[in-house]
C-alpha positions as CSV (number, residue, x, y, z in Angstrom):
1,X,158.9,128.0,21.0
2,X,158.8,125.4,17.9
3,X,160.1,125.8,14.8
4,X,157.4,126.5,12.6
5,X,157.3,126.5,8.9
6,X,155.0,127.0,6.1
7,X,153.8,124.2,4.0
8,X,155.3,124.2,0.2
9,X,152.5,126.2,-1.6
10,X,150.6,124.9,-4.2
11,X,151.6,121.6,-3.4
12,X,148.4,119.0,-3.0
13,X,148.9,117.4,0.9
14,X,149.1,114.0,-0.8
15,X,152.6,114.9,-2.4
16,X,153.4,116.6,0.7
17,X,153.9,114.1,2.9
18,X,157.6,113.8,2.3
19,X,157.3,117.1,4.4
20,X,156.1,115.2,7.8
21,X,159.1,112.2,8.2
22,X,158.9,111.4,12.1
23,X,156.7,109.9,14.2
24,X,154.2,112.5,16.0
25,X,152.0,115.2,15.3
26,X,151.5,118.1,12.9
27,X,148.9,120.7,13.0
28,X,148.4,122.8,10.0
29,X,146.9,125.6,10.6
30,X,144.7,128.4,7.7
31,X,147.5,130.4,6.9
32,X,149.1,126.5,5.6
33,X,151.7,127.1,8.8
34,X,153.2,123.9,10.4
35,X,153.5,123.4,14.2
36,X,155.8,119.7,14.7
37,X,155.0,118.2,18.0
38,X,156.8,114.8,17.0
39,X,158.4,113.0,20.3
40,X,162.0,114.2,18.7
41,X,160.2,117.4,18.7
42,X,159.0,118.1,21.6
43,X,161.9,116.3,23.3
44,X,164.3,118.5,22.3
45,X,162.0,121.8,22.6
46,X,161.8,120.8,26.4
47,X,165.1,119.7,27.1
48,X,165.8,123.4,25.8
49,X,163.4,125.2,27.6
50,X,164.1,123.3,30.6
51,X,167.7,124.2,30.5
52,X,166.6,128.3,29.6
53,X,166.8,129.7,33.5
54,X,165.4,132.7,32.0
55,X,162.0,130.8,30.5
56,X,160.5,129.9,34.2
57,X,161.5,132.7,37.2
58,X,162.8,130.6,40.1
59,X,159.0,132.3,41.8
60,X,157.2,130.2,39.4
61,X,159.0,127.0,39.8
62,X,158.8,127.3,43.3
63,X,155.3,128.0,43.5
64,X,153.4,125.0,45.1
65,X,150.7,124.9,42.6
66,X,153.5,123.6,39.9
67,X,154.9,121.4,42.3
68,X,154.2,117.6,42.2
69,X,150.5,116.3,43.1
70,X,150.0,114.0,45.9
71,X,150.2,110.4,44.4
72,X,153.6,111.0,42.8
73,X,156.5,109.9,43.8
74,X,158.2,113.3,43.8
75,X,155.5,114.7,45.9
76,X,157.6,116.5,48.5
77,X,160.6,117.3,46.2
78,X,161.7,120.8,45.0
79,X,160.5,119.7,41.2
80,X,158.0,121.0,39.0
81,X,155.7,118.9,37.9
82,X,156.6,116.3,35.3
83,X,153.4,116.2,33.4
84,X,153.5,120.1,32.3
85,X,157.6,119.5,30.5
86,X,156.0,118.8,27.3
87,X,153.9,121.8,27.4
88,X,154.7,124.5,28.6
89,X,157.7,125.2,25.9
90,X,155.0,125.1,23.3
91,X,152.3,127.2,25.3
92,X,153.2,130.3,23.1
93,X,152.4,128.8,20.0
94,X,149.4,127.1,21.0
95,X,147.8,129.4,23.9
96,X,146.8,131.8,20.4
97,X,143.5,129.4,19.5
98,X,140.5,128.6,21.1
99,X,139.5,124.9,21.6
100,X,137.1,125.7,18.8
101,X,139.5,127.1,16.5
102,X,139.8,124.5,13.2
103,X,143.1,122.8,12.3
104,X,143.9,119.9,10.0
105,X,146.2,117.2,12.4
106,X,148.8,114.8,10.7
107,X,149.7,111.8,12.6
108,X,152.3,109.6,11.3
109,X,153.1,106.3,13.1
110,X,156.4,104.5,13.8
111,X,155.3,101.0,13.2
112,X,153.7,100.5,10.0
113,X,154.8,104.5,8.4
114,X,151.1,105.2,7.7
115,X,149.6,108.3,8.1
116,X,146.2,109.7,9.7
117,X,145.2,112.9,8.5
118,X,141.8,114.9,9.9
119,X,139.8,117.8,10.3
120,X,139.9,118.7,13.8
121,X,139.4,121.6,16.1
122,X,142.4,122.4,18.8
123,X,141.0,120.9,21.7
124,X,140.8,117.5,20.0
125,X,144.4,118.0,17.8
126,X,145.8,118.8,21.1
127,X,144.7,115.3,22.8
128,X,147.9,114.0,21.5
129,X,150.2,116.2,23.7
130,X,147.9,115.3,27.0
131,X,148.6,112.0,26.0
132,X,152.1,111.9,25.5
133,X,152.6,114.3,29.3
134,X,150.6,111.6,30.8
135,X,152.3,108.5,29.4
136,X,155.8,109.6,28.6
137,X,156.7,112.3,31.3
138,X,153.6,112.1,34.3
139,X,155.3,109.7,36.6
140,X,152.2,108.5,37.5
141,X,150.3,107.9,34.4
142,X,153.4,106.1,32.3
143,X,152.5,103.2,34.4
144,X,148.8,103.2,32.1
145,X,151.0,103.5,28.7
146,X,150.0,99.6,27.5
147,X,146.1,101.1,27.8
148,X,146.7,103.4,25.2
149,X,148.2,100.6,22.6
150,X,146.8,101.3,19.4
151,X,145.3,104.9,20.3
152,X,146.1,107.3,17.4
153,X,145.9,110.7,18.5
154,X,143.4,111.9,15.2
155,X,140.8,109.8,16.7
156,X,137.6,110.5,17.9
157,X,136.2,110.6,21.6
158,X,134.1,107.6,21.2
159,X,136.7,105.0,18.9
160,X,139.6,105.9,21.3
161,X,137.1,105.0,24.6
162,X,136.7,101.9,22.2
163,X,140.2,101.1,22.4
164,X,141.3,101.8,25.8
165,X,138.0,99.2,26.8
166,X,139.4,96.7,24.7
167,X,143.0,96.9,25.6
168,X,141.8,97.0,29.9
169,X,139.6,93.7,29.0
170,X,142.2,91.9,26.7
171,X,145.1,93.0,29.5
172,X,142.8,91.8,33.0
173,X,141.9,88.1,30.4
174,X,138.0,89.6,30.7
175,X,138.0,89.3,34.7
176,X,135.4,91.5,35.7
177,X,136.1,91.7,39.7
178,X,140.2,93.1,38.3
179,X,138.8,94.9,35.3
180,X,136.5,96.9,38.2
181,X,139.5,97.2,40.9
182,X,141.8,99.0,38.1
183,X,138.8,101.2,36.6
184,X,138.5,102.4,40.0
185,X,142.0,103.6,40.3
186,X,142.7,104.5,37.1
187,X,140.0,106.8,37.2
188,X,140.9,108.3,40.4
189,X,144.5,108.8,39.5
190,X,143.7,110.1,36.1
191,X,141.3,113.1,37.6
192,X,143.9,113.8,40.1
193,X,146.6,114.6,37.4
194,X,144.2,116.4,34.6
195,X,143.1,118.3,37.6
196,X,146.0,119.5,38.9
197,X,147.1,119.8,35.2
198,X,144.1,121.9,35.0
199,X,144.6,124.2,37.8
200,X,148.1,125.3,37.1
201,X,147.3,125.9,33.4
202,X,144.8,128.1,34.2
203,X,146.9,130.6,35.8
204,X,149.3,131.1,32.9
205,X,147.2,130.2,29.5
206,X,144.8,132.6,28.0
207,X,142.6,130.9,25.4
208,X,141.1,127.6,26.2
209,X,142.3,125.2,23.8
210,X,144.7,123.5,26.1
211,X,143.0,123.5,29.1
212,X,140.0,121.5,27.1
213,X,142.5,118.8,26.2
214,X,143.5,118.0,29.5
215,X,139.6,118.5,30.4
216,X,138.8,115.5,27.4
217,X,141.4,113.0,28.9
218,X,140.0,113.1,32.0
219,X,136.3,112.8,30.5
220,X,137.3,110.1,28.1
221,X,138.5,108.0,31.5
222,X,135.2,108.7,33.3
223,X,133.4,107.6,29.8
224,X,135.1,104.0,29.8
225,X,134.5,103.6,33.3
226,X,130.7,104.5,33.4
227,X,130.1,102.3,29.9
228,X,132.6,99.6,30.1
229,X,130.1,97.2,29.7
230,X,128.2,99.1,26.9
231,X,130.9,99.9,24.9
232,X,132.4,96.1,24.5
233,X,128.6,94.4,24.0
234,X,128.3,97.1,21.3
235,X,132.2,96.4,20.0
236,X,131.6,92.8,20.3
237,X,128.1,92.9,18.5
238,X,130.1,94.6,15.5
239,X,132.6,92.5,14.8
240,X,130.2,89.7,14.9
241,X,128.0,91.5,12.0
242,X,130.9,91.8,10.1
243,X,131.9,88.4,10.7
């Protein structure tokens, strides 16, 4: 479990950002409680929980349907699957709300110190955590990290599809025959990961805030890959207006 602690009271949030000092994200929650999932974080929660023999029964991380999926390397290997570290040590604090359940997210970025602060609901705070298991721990999807350049967690569906399309053109130099050929796996390796992501959640979580996150990556990758085109006419077109 993470250390959670209550915002200062009576403190307005815009003098209270002393209070959130690494990169990562912070959900505050009604009751002004603070859950850190900064990469320091959730490292060390992990590397905790990870060591805890008594966390995981040696049933559970034999079980096949926490072992490795078929594209990774591991596949094979007595190993639990890489994508659920990150996760799992926070599931008690987070498997209490639904994906509807409201939450104010803090993000706070290592390269210019800014922060981006919004009203969300769980299933959208909690993109940032799929996102981080795919591109920091999945052994897989870390090879799609430079995709996500410039993705801030906080964001909406549509702006991060926005990004993602930008970043695939601006990486393939516009060349639609390799922009196509990646889509194409991307998309297939991505819905093999949130799916078996998916199926092992769902026989330990409870509500369905998680398993809606890991549900949103995978619909955000189908998204770019069915309106690819669309979204960059539309993203071009803008910055043309406001040119």
């Amino acid at each position: 479990m993470a250390d959670k602690k209550p915002l200062p009271q009576n403190i307005p949030l815009s003098l209270a950002l002393r209070e959130f000092d690494q990169k990562g994200l912070y959900l505050i929650f009604e009751d002004s409680t603070v859950l850190p999932l900064t990469e320091n974080e959730v490292t060390n929660v992990a590397r905790r929980y990870w060591e805890d023999p008594s966390k995981i029964s040696p049933e559970v991380r034999k079980h096949d349907d926490f072992h490795p999926c078929t594209i990774c390397p591991e596949a094979g290997n007595d190993v639990m699957c890489y994508t659920l570290r990150p996760v799992l040590p926070f599931l008690e604090d987070i498997d209490r709300y639904f994906s509807y359940d409201k939450v104010v997210a803090i993000y706070r970025g290592d390269e210019d110190r800014s922060f981006h602060i919004a009203e969300s609901d769980m299933q959208n705070a909690l993109q940032y955590i799929c996102i981080l298991s795919l591109l920091s721990y999945c052994r897989v999807g870390r090879q799609y990290r430079k995709y996500y350049h410039g993705v801030i967690p906080v964001m909406g569906l549509g702006p991060v599809v926005e990004r993602i399309c930008l970043n695939i053109y601006w990486l393939h130099k516009g060349d639609k025959t390799k922009i196509d050929t990646f889509l194409q796996q991307f998309q297939q390796d991505i819905a093999i990961i949130s799916g078996n992501a998916l199926k092992r959640l769902n026989l330990i979580c409870q509500k369905d805030a998680l398993l809606n996150a890991f549900y949103n990556m995978q619909v955000t990758v189908d998204l770019l890959a069915m309106k690819m085109d669309e979204v960059l006419n539309r993203a071009f077109q803008t910055s043309e207006e406001k040119g």
